[in-house]
N, C-alpha and C positions, 0 to 999 in steps of 0.2 A: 135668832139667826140673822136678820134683816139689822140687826144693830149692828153684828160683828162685820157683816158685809157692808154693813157703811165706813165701822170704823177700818176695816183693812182698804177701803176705796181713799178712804182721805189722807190715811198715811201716805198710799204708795203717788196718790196727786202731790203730797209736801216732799217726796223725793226725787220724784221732777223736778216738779220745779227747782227746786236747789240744784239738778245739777245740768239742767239749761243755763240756769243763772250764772254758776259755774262756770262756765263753755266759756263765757267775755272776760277779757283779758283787763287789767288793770294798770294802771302806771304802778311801778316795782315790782310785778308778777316776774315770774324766771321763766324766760322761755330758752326751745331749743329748735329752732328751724333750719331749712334742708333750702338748698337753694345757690344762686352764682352770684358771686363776689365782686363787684365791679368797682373802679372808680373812675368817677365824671366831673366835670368842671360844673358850676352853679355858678349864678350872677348874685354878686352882693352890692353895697353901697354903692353908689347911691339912691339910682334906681331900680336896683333889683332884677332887672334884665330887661327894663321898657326901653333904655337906650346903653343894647350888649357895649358898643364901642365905647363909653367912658364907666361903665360900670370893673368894680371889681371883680375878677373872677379868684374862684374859688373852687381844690380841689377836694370832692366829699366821697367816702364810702359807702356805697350801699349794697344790699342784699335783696334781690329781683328770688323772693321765695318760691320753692314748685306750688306749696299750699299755703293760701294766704288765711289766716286764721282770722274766724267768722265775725267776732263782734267783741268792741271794747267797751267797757264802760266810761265813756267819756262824757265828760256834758256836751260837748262839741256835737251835734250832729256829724259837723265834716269830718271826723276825726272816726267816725263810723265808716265813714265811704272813701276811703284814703286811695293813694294810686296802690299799682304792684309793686314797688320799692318803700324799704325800710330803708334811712340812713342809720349810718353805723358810726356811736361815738365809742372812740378808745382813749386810751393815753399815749402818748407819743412813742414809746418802746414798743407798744403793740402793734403799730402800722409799721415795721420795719419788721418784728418777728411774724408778723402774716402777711408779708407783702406776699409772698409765692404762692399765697393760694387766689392773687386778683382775676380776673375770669377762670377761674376753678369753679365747680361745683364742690360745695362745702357742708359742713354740719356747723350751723354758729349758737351758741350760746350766749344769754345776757340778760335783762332786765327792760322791762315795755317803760317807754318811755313817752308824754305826749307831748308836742311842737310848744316850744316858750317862747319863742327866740325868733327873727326874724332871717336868724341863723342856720334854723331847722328848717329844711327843705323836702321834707314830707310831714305830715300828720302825726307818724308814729314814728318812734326811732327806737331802737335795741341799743344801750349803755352798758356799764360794767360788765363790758364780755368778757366773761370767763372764761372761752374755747372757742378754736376755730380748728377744724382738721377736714383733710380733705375724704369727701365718699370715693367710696371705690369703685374705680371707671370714673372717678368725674376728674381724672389729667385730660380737658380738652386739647 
């Protein structure tokens, strides 16, 4: 008896674990979050916003989620500890067919992405979105 009750203890320990493990998000994972669609200007070239007046500005999407999902697999520590905004890369037809949901609360779908770029202006970014519609009640 004392075998079985070990082997049922170890099992249900290896199905934890795997689905904590689980819970962290990966670069290409599909996610689908809830949350208000904004866009903001960011500082580019050349100093990146250390001197705003001769830097480039730059207009980006992001999505300020209601729940910010718990943990990524990232090597990055900071990439663990990200702000409250994701930016949001699309293609060009797609910010024209979802302009009308910008300060909406929305449902977005896409793919976890992590910062390459000097161009990525958060930690984590949602790419190949697949949907944007708006929740119900969320016409601010």
């Amino acid at each position: 008896m004392n075998k079985t009750m070990q082997s049922v203890f170890l099992l249900l320990l290896f199905f934890f674990s795997v689905s904590v493990m689980s819970a962290c998000l990966d670069e290409g994972d599909n996610v689908t979050l809830t949350g208000v669609l904004k866009k903001e200007t960011a500082y580019g070239p050349p100093g990146w916003g250390e001197h705003p007046q001769n830097d480039e500005k730059m207009n980006y999407w992001f999505l300020y989620p209601d729940r910010i999902p718990e943990c990524f697999n990232a090597v990055d520590d900071d990439t663990r500890h990200y702000s409250k905004k994701m930016q949001i890369i699309m293609v060009d037809e797609q910010y024209s067919k979802y302009r009308m949901f910008l300060e909406k609360d929305v449902k977005l779908s896409g793919k976890i992405m992590f910062a390459n770029s000097p161009y990525h202006s958060t930690p984590v970014l949602i790419f190949h979105v697949s949907g944007v519609e708006l929740m119900k009640g969320g016409d601010n």
